[in-house]
C-alpha positions as CSV (number, residue, x, y, z in Angstrom):
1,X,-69.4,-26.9,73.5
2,X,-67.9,-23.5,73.8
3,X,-68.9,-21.0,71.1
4,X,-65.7,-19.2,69.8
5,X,-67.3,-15.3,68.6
6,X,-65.5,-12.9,66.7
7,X,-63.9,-11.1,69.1
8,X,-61.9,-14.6,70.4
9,X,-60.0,-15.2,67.3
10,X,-57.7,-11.8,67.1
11,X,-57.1,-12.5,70.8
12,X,-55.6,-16.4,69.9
13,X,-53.9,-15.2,66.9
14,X,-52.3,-12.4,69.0
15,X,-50.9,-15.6,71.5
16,X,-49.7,-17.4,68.6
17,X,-47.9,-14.7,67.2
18,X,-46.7,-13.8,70.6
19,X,-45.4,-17.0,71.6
20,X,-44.3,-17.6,68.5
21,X,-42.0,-14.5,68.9
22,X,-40.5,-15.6,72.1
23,X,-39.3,-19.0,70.6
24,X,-37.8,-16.8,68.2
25,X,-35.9,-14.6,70.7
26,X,-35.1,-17.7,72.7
27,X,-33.8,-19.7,69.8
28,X,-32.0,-16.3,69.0
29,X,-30.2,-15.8,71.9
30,X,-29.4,-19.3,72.4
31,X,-27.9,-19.5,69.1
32,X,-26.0,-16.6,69.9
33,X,-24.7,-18.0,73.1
34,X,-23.7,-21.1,71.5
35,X,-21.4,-19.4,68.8
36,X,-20.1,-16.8,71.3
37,X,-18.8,-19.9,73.4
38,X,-17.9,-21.6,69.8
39,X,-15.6,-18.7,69.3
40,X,-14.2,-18.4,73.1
41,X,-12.8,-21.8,72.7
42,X,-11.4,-21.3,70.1
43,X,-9.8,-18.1,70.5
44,X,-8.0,-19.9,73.6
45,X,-6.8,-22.6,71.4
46,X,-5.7,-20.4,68.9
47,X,-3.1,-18.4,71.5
48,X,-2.3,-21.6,73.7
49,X,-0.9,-22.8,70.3
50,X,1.0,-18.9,69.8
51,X,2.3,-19.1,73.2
52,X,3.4,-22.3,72.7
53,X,5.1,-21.6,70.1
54,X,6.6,-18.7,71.0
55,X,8.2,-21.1,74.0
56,X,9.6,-23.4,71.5
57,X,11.3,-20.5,69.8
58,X,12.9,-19.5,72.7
59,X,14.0,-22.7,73.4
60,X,15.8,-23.1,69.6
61,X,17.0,-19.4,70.3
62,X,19.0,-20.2,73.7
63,X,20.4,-23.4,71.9
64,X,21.4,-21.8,69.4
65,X,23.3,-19.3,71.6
66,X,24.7,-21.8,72.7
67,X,25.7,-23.7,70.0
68,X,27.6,-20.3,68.4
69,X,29.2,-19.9,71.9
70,X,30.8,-23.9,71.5
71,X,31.3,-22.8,67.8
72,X,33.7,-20.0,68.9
73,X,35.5,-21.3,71.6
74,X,36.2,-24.6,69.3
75,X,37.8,-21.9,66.2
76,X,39.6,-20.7,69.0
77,X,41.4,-24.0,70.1
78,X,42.1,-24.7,66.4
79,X,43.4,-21.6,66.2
80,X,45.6,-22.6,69.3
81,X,46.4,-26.0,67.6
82,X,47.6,-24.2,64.8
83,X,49.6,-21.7,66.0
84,X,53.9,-22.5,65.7
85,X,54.0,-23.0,69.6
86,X,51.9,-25.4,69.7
87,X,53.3,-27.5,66.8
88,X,56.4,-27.1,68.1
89,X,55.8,-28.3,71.4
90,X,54.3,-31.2,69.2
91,X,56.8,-32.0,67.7
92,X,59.2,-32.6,70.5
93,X,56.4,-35.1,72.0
94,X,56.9,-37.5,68.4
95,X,60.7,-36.8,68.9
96,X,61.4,-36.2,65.7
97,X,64.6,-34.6,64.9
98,X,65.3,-31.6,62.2
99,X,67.1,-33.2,59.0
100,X,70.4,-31.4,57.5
101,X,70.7,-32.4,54.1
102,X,67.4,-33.7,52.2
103,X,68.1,-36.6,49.4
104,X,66.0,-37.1,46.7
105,X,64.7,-40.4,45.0
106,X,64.5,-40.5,41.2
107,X,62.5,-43.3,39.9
108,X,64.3,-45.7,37.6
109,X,61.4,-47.7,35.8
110,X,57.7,-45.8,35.0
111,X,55.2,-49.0,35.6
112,X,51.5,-47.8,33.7
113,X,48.4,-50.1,34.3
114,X,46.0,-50.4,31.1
115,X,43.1,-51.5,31.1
């Protein structure tokens, strides 16, 4: 049986501590690997889902480009359907023809529904 003297026990206890140390360093830096990666993933998550976004803004931007461009050239074929030319040339297509003297209708009996 080996006989453990005075002088072996600081010598274990310094092992201990040491070891105990390097766990500590190990566990540290693993830790810290572990939330750096943690935070890398989601730092790409976060700007896939900007740029994605910013894409989809685009997208509503040109279409709405668009849809002022349609907007515009539809006021300006109203404004071509309004215009007298137009209704004039209209009106020759329903052949209507331009009356002279207007007469008038004057009711003879009022008729009132109650209830």
């Amino acid at each position: 049986m080996p006989v453990y003297t005075s002088t072996y026990y600081p010598q274990l206890r310094q092992s201990r501590v040491a070891l105990h140390q390097e766990v500590a360093n190990k566990s540290l830096m693993i830790l810290l690997g572990v939330l750096i990666a943690v935070m890398s993933v989601l730092y790409i998550l976060k700007v896939t889902t900007v740029a994605t976004k910013g894409n989809d803004f685009a997208k509503l931007e040109a279409h709405k480009k668009a849809l002022l461009v349609e907007t515009e050239q539809l006021n300006i074929e109203i404004a071509e359907h309004r215009s007298m030319k137009s209704i004039e040339e209209r009106l020759k297509d329903v052949h209507m023809v331009r009356v002279d003297e207007m007469q008038y209708i004057t009711p003879t009996g009022v008729a009132v529904v109650r209830r």
